[in-house]
N, C-alpha and C positions, 0 to 999 in steps of 0.2 A: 239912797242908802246912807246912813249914817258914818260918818268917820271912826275909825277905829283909833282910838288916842291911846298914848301910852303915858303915863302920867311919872314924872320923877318926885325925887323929895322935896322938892317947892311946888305946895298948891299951883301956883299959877302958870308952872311953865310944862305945857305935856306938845307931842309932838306927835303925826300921824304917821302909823306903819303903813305906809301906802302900798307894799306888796301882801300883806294881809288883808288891805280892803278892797284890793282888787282879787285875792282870791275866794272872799267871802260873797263879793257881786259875782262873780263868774259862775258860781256855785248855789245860788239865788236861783240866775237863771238858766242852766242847766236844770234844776228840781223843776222850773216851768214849763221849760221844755217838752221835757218828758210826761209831766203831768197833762200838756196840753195833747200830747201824742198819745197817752193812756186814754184820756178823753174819745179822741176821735177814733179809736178802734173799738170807741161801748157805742159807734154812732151819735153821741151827743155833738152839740152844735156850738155851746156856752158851759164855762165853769162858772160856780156862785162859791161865796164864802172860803175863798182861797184862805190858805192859812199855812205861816213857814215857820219851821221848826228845827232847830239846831242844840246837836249836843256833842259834847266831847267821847269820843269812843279810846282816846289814849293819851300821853301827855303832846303829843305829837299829829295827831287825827282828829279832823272833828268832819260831823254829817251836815247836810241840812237838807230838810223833805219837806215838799210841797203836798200838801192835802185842800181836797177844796170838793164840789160835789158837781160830776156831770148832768147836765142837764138836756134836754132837749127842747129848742126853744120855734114853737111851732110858727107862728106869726110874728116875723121882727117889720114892722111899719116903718121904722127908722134906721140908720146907719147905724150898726151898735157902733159904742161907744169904747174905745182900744186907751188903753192904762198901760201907761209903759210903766217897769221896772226899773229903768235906771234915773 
């Protein structure tokens, strides 16, 4: 995941809020979580085309939702393949 930088009034000196990018990754994978648990109660086996999405809900709140599409994948020949998130 990307660093959250906060940037002062000298281009070149910004510094990372590390308790905002920790709660932007926890909140990452929370929405995976769940989407993977949404997943397995449609009986699907594999998500495809994950997709994450964040927005400000107040000056103080923001979301982030995972969307992606369950699948069922009838024949895996191979070990799939696990993508971590952090």
């Amino acid at each position: 995941m990307d660093r959250i930088l906060l940037q002062y009034s000298d281009p070149g000196q910004r510094v990372e809020i590390g308790i905002y990018t920790k709660m932007l990754s926890d909140a990452r994978n929370t929405a995976m979580e769940r989407l993977k648990q949404a997943a397995k109660e449609l009986g699907a086996n594999a998500i495809i085309e994950i997709r994450f999405d964040t927005s400000e809900l107040s000056n103080y709140m923001n979301e982030m939702v995972a969307n992606g599409t369950a699948i069922i994948v009838d024949d895996i020949k191979n070990e799939p393949e696990i993508v971590s998130l952090s």
